[in-house]
C-alpha positions in Angstrom: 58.7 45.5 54.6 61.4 48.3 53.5 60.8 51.7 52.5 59.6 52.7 49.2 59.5 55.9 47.2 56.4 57.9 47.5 55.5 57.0 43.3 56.4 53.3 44.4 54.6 52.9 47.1 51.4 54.5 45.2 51.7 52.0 42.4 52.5 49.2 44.9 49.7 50.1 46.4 47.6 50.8 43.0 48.7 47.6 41.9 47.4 45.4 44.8 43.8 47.8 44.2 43.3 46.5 40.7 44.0 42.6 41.3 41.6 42.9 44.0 38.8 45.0 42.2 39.5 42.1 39.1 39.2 39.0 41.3 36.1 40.6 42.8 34.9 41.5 39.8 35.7 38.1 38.2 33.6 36.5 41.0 30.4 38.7 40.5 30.8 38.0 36.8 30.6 34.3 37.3 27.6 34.7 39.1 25.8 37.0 36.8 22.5 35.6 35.2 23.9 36.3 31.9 27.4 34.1 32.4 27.4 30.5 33.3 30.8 28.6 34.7 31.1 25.0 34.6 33.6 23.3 36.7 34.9 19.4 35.8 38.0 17.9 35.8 39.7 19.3 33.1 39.2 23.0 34.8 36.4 25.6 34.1 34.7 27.0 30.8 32.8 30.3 31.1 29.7 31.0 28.4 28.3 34.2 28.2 24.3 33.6 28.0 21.4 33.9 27.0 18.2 33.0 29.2 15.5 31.4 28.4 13.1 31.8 31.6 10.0 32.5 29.9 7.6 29.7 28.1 8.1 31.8 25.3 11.8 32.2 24.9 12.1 28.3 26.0 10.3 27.7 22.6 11.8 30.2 20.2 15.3 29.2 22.1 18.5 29.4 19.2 15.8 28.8 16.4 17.1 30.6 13.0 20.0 31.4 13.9 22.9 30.9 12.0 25.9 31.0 13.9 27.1 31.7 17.7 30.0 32.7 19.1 32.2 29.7 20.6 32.0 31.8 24.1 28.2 31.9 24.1 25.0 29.7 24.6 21.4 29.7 25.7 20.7 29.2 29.2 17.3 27.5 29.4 16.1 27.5 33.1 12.5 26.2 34.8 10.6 27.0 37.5 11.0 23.4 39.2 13.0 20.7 38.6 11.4 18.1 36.0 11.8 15.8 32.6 13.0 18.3 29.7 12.7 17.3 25.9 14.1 19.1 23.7 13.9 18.8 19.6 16.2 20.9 17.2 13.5 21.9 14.6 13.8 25.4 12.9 17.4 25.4 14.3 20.3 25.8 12.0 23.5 24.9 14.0 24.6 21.5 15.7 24.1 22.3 19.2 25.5 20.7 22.8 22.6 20.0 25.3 24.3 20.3 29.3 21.1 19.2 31.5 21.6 19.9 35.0 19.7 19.2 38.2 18.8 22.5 41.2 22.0 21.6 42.6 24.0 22.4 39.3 25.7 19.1 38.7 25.4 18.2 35.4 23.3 14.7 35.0 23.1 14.4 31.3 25.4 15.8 27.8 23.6 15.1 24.3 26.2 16.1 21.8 26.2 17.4 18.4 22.2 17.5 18.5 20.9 17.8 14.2 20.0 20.8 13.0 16.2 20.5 11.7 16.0 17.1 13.9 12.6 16.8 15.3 13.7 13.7 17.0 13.0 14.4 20.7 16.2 14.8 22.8 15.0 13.2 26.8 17.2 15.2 29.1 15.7 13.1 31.6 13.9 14.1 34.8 14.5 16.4 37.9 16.2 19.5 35.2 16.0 22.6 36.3 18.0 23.9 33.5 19.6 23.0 30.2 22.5 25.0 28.4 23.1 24.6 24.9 26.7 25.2 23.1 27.8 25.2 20.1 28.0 21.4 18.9 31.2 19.5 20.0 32.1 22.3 22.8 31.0 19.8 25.5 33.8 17.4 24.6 36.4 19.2 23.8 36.1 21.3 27.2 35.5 17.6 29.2 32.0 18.6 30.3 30.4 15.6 31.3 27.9 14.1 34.3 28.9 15.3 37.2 30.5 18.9 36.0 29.1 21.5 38.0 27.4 24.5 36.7 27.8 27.9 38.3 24.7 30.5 38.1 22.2 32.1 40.6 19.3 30.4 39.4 21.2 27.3 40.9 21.2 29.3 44.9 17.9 27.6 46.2 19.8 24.0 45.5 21.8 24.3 47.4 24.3 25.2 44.4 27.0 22.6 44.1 29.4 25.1 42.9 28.0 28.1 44.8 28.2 31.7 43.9 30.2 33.4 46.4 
């Protein structure tokens, strides 16, 4: 490598500080409990989250609300894997149901679930978590079976798409 000036070599150096403090920081962020990444073959989607790990917040979930940002969802995660039903009653906003198995893989999409539709929605067995988007998201990002879902509750899988 040549020589550089002193201020050159300190912003050089600067420089190659920040990408790696960003690329670090992008990799803790994707592995934070309030962002979830989901990899398929059209690339990866990032949602900003809310959980829903208590019996209580699994029933209130995105009731009443009346909008949510395109970026966001409601991560809905259980203690063990199992069958998960889901109805959209009280809830005002067509909504994109990802059911995924403890590994993260994504085994089931309902799309564009009714708001105020107490039809059950069967997610099917061995869940361990469920995150809902805004309705239509799903498709247009290509999340499908066999996407893979990125978030720590997903490390005692052993996570398909691991956090590092």
């Amino acid at each position: 490598m040549g020589s550089c000036a002193a201020q050159t070599c300190l912003i050089r150096g600067l420089s190659a500080a920040i990408v790696l403090l960003v690329s670090a920081v992008a990799g803790v962020a994707a592995c934070a409990p309030n962002m979830v990444e989901l990899k398929g073959p059209r690339g990866t989607a990032r949602f900003a989250v809310e959980l829903a790990d208590t019996d209580a917040k699994r029933m209130q979930g995105l009731m009443f609300r009346d909008k949510m940002a395109s970026s966001a969802g409601m991560l809905f995660i259980y203690d063990r894997p199992g069958r998960a039903m889901f109805w959209m009653k009280n809830t005002l906003i067509p909504l994109d149901m990802i059911f995924a198995d403890p590994t993260g893989t994504v085994l089931r999409v309902h799309e564009n679930a009714i708001p105020h539709d107490e039809t059950p929605i069967d997610g099917g067995d061995g869940v361990l978590a469920v995150l809902e988007i805004n309705g239509g998201l799903a498709r247009r990002l290509g999340i499908g079976p066999g996407t893979l879902m990125r978030h720590p509750a997903f490390a005692d899988g052993p996570a398909a798409f691991p956090c590092e």
